[in-house]
C-alpha positions in Angstrom: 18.0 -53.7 37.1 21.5 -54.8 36.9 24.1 -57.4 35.1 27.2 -59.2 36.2 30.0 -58.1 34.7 32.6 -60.9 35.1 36.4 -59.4 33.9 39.4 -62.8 32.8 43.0 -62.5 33.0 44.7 -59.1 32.6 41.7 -57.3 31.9 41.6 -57.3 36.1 45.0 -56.2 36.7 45.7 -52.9 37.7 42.2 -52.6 39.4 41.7 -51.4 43.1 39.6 -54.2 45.0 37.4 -51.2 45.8 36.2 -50.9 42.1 36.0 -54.1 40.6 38.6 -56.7 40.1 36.4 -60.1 39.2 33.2 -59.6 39.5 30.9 -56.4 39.1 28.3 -55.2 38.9 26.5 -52.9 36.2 23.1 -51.1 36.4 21.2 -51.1 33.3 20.0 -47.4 32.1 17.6 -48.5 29.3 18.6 -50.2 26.3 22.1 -51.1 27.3 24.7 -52.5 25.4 27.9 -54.7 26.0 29.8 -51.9 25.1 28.1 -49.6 27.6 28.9 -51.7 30.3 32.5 -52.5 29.4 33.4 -48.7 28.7 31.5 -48.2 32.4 34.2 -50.3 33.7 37.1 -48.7 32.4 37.8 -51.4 30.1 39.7 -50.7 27.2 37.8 -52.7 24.2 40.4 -52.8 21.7 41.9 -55.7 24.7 38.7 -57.7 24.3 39.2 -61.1 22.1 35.9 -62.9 23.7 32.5 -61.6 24.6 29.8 -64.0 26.3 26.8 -62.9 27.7 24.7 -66.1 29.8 27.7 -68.2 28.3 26.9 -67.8 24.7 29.0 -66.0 22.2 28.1 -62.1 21.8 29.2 -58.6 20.0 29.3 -55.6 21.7 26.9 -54.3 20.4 24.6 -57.1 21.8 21.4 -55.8 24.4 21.4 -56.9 28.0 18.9 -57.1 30.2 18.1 -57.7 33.6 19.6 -60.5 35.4 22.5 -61.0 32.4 26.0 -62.4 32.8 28.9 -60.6 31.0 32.0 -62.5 30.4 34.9 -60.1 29.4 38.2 -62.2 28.1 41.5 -60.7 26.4 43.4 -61.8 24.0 45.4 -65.2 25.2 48.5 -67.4 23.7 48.4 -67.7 20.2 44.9 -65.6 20.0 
């Protein structure tokens, strides 16, 4: 079981194409969280402004399961 992680902005710079630089991908353990994944992929959450998970608004403390989309934004201008 796995989720899409999907990384905006400058949360993908400095990232080796190898790794993940868009897109990635996340394999669920049990009862995952959006933090789990984020911290999985290196991603520093106090540079998180935005959350989504399947397009709606989300913590990071929010469950995922199976099949979910993870939209990762930073702070922006003016944010």
């Amino acid at each position: 079981m796995s989720v899409k992680v999907k990384l905006f902005s400058s949360l993908r710079e400095g990232r080796e194409k190898e790794v993940c630089t868009k897109e990635c991908t996340y394999d669920l353990t049990g009862n995952d969280t959006v933090e789990q994944a984020v911290e999985a992929l290196n991603v520093n959450k106090d540079e998180i402004k935005i959350l989504l998970v399947n397009g709606l608004d989300a913590e990071l403390t929010t469950s995922l399961k199976d099949g979910d989309t993870v939209s990762v934004f930073p702070p922006t201008g003016g944010m």
